[in-house]
N, CA, C and O atoms as a Tripos MOL2 file, in Angstrom:
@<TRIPOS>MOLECULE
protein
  192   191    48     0     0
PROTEIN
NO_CHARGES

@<TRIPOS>ATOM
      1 N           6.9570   -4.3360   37.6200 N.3       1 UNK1
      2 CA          7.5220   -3.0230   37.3500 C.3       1 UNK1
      3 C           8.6830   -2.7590   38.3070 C.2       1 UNK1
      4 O           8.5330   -3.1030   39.4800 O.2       1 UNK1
      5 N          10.0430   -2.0720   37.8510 N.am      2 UNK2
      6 CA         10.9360   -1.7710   38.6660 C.3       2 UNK2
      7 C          10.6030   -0.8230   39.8400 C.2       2 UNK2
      8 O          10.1140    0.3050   39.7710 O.2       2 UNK2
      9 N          10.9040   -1.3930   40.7280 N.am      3 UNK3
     10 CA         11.4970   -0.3340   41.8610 C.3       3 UNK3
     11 C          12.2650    0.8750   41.6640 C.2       3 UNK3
     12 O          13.3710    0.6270   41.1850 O.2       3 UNK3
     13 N          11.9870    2.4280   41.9310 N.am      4 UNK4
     14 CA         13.2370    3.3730   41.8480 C.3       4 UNK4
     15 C          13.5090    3.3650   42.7960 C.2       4 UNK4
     16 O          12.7300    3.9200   43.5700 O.2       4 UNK4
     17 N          15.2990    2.4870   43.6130 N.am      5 UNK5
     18 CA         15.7810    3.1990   44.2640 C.3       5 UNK5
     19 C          16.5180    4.1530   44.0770 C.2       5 UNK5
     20 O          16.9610    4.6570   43.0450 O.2       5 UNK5
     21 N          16.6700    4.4530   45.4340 N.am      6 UNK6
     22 CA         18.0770    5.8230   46.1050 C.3       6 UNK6
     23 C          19.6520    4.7750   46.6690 C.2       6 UNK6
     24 O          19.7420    3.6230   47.0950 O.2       6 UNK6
     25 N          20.4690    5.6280   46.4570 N.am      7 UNK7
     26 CA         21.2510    4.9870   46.8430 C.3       7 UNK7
     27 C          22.2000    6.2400   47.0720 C.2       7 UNK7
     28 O          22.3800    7.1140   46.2230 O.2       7 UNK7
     29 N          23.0590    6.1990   48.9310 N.am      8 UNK8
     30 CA         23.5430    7.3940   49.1510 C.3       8 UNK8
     31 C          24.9550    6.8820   48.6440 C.2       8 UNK8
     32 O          25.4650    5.7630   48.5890 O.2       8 UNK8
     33 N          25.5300    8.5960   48.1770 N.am      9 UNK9
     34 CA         26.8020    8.6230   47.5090 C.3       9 UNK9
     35 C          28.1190    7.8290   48.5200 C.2       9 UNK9
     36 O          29.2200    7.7720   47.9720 O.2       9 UNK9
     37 N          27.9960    7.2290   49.9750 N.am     10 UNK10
     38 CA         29.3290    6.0770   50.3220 C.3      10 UNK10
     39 C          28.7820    4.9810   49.9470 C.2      10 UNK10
     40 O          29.6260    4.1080   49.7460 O.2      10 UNK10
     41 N          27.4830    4.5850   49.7270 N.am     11 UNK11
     42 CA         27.4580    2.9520   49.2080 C.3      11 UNK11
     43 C          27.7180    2.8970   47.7390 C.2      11 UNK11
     44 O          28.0360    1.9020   47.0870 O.2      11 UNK11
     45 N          27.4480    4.7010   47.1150 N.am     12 UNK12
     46 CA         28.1650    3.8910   45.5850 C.3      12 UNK12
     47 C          29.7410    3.9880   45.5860 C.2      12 UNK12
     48 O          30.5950    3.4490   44.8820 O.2      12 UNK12
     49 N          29.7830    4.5460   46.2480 N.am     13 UNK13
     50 CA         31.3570    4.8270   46.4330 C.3      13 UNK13
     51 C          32.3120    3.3260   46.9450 C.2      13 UNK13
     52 O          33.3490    2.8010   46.5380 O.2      13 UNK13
     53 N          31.3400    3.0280   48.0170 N.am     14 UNK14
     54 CA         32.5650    0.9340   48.3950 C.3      14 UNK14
     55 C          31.9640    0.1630   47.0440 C.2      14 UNK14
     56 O          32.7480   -0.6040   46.4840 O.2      14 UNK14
     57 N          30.6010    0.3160   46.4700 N.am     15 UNK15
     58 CA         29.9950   -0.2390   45.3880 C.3      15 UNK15
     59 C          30.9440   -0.3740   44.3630 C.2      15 UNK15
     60 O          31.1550   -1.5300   43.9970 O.2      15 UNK15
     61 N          31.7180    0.7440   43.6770 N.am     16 UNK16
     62 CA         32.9060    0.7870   43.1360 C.3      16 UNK16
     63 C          33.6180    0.8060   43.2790 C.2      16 UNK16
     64 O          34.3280    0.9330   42.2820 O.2      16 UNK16
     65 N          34.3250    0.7100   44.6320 N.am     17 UNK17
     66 CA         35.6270    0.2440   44.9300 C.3      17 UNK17
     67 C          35.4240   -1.4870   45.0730 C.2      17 UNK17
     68 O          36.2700   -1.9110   44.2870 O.2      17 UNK17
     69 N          34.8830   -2.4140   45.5450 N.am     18 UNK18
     70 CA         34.1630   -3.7040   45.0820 C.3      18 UNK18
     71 C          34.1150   -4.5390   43.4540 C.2      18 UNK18
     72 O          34.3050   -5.6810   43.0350 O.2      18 UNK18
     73 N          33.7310   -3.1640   42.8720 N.am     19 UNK19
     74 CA         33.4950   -4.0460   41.2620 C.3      19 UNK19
     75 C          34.7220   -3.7710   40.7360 C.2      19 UNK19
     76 O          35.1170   -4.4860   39.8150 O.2      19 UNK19
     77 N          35.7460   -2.4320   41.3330 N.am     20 UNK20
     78 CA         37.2090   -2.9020   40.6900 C.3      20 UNK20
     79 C          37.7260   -4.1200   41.1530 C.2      20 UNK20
     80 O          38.1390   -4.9260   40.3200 O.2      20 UNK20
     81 N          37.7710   -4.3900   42.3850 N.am     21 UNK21
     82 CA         38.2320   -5.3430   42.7530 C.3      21 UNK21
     83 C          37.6940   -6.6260   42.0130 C.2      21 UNK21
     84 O          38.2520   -7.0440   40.9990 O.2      21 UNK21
     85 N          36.6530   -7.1970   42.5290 N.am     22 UNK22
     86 CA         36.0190   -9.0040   41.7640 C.3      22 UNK22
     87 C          35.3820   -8.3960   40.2820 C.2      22 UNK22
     88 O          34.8080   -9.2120   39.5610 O.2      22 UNK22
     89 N          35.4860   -6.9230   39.8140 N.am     23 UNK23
     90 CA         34.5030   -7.1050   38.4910 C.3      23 UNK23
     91 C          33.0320   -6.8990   38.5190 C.2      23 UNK23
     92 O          32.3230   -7.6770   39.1570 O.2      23 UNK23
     93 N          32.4300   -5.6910   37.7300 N.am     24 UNK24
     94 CA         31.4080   -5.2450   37.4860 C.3      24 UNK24
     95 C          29.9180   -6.2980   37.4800 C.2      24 UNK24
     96 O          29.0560   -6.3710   38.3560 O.2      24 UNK24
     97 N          29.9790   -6.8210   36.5510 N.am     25 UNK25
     98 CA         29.0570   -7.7550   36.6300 C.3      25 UNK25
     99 C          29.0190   -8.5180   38.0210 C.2      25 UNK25
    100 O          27.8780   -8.7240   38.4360 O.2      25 UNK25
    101 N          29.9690   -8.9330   38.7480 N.am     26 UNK26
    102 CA         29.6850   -9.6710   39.7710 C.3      26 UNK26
    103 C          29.6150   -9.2530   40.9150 C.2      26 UNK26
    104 O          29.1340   -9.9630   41.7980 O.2      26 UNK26
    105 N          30.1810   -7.7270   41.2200 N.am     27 UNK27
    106 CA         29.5180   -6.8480   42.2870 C.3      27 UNK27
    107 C          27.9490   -6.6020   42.1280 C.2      27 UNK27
    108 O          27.2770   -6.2840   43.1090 O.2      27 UNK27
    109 N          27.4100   -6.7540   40.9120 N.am     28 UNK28
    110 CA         26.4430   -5.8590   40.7200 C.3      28 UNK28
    111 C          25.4370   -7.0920   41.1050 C.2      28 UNK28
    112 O          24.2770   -6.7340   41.3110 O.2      28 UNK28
    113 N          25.6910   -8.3940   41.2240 N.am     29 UNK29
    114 CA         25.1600   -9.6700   40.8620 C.3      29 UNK29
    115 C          24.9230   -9.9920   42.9250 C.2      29 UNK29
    116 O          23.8680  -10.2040   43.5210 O.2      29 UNK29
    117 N          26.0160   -9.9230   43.3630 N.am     30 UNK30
    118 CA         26.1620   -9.8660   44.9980 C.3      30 UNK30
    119 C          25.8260   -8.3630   45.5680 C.2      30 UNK30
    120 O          25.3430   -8.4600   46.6970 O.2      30 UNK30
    121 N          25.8860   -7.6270   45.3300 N.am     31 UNK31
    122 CA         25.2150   -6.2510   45.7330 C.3      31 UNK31
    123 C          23.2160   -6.2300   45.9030 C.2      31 UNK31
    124 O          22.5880   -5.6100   46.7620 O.2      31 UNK31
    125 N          22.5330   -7.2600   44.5990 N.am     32 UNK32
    126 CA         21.7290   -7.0630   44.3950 C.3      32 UNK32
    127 C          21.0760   -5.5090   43.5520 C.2      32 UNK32
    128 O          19.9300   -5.0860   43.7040 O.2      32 UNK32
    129 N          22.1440   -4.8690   42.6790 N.am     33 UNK33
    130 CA         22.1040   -4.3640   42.1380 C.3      33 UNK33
    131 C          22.1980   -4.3440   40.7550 C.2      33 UNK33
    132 O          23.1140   -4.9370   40.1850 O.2      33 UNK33
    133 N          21.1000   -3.5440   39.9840 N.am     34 UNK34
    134 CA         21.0830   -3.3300   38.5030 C.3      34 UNK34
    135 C          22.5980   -3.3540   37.5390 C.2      34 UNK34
    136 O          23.5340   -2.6390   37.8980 O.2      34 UNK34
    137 N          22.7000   -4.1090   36.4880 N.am     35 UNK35
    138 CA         24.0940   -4.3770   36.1740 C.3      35 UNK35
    139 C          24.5050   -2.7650   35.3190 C.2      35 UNK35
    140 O          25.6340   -2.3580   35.0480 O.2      35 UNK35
    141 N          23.4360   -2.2170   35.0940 N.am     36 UNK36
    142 CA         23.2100   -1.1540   33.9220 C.3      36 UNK36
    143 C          23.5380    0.3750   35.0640 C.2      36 UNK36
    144 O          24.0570    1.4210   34.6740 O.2      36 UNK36
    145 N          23.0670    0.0910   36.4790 N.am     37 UNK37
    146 CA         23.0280    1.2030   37.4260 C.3      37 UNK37
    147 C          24.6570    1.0590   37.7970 C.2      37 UNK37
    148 O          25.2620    2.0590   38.1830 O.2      37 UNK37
    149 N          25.5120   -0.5590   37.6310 N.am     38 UNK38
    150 CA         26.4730   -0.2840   38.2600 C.3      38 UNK38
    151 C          28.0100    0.2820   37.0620 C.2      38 UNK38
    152 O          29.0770    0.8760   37.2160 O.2      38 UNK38
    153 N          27.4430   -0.1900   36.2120 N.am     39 UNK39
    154 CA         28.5980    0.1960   35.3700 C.3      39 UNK39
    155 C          28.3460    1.7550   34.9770 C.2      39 UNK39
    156 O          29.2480    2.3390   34.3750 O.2      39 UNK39
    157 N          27.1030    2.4700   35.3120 N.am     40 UNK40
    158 CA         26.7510    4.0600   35.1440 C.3      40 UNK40
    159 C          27.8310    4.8840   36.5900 C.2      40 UNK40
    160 O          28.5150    5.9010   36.4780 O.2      40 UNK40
    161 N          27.6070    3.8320   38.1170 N.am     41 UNK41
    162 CA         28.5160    4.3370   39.1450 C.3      41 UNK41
    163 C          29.8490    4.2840   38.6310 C.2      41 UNK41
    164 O          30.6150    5.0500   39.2130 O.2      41 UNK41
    165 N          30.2510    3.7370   37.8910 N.am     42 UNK42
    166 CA         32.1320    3.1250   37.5480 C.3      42 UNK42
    167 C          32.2430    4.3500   36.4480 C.2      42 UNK42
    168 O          32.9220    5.3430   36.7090 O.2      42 UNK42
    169 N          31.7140    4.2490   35.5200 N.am     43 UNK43
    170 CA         31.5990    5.4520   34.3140 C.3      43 UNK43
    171 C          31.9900    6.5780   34.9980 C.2      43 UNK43
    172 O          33.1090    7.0880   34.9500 O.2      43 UNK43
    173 N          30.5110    7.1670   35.9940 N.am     44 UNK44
    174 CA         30.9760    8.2330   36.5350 C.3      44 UNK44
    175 C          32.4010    8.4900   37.1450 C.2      44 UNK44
    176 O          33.1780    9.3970   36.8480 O.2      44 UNK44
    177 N          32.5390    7.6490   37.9160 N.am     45 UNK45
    178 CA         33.4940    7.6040   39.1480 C.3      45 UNK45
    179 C          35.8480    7.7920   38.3250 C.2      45 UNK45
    180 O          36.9490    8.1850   38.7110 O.2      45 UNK45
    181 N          34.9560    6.9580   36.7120 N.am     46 UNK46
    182 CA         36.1590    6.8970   35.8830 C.3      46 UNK46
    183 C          36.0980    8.4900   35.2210 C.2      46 UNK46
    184 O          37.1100    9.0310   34.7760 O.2      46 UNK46
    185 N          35.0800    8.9850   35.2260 N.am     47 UNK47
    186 CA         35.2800   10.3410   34.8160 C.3      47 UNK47
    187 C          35.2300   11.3510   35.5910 C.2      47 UNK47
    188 O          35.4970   12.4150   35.0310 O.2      47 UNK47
    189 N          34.9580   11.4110   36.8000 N.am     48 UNK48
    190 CA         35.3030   12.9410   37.7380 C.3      48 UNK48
    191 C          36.5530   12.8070   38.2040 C.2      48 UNK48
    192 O          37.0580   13.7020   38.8830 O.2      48 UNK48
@<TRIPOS>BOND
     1     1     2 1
     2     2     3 1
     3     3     4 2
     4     3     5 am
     5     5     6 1
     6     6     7 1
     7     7     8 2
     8     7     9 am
     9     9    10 1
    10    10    11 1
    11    11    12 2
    12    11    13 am
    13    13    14 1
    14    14    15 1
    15    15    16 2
    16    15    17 am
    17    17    18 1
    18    18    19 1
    19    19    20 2
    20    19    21 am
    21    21    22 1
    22    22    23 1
    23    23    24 2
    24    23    25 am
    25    25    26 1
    26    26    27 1
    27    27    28 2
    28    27    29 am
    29    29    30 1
    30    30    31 1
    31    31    32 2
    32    31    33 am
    33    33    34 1
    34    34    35 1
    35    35    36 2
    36    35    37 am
    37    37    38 1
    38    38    39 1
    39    39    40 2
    40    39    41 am
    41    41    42 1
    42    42    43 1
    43    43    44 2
    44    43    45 am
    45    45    46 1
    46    46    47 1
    47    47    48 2
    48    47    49 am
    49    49    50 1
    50    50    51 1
    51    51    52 2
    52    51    53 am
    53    53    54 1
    54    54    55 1
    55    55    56 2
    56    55    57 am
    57    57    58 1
    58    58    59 1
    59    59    60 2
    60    59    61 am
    61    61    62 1
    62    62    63 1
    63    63    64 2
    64    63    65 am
    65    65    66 1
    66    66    67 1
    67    67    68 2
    68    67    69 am
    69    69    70 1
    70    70    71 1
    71    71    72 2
    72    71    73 am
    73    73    74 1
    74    74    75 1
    75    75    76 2
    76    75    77 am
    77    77    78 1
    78    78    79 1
    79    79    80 2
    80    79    81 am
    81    81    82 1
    82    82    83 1
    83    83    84 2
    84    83    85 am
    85    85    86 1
    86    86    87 1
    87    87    88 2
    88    87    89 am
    89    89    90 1
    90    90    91 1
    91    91    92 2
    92    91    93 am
    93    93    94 1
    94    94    95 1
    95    95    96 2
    96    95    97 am
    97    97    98 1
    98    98    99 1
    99    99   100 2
   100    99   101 am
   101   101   102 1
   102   102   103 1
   103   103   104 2
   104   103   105 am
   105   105   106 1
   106   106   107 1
   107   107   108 2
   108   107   109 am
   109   109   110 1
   110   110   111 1
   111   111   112 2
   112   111   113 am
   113   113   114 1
   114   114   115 1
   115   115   116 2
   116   115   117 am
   117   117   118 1
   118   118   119 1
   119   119   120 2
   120   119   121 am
   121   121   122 1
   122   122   123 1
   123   123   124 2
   124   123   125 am
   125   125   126 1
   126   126   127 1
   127   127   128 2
   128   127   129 am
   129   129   130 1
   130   130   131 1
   131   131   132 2
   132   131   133 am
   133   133   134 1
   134   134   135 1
   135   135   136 2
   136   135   137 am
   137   137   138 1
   138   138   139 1
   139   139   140 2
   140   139   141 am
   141   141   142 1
   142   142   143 1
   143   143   144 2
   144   143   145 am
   145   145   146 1
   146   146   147 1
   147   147   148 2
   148   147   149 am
   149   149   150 1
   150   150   151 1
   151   151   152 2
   152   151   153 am
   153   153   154 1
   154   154   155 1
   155   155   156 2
   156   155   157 am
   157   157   158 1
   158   158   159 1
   159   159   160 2
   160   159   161 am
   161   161   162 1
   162   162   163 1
   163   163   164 2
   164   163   165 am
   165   165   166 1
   166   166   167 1
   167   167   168 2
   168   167   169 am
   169   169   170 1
   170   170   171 1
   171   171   172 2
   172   171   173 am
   173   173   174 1
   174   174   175 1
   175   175   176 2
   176   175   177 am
   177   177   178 1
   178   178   179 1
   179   179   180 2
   180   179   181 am
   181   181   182 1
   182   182   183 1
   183   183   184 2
   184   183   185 am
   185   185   186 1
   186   186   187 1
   187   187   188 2
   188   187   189 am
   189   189   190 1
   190   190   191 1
   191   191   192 2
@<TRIPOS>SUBSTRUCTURE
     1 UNK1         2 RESIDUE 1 A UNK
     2 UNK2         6 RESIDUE 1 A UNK
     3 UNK3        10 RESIDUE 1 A UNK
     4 UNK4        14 RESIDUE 1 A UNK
     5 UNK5        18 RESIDUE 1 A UNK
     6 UNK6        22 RESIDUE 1 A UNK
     7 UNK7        26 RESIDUE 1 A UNK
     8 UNK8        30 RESIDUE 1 A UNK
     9 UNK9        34 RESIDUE 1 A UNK
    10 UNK10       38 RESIDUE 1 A UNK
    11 UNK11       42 RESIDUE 1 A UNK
    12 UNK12       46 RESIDUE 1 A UNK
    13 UNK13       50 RESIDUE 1 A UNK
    14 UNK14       54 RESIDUE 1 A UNK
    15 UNK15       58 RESIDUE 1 A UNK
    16 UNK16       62 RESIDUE 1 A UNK
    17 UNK17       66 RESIDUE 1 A UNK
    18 UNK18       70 RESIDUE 1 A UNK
    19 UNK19       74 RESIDUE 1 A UNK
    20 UNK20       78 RESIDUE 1 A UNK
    21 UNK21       82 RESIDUE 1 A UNK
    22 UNK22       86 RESIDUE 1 A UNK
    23 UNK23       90 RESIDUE 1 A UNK
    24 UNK24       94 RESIDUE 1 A UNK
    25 UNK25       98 RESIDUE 1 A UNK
    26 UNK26      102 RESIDUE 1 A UNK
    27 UNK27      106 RESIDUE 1 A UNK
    28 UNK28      110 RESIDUE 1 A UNK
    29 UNK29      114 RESIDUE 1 A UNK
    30 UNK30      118 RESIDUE 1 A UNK
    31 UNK31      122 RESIDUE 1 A UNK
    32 UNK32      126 RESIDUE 1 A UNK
    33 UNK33      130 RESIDUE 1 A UNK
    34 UNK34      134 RESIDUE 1 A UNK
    35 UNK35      138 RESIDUE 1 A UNK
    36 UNK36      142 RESIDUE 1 A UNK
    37 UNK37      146 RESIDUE 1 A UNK
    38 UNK38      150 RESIDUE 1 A UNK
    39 UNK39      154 RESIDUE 1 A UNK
    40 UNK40      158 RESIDUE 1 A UNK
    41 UNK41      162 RESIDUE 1 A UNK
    42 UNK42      166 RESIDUE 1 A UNK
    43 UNK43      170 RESIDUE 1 A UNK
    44 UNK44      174 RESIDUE 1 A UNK
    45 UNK45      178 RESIDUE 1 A UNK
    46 UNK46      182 RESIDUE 1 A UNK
    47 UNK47      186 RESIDUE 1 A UNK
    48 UNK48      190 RESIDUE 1 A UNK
């Protein structure tokens, strides 16, 4: 069963500055993060 983490708003914040740079899938792959949690941080981040 998954884990719920937390994650505070500056690690999603370099989190997406990271997957612009090398690309979503492969931040999310070296982060050790959900590929589905990271393209939801980029979404947001492309819409506020």
């Amino acid at each position: 069963m998954a884990e719920n983490r937390q994650y505070d708003h500056e690690y999603k914040v370099q989190a997406v500055k990271l997957a612009k740079e090398i690309g979503q899938a492969k931040a999310a792959k070296e982060l050790g993060v959900p590929k589905n949690t990271m393209y939801g941080w980029v979404r947001a981040n492309r819409l506020a």
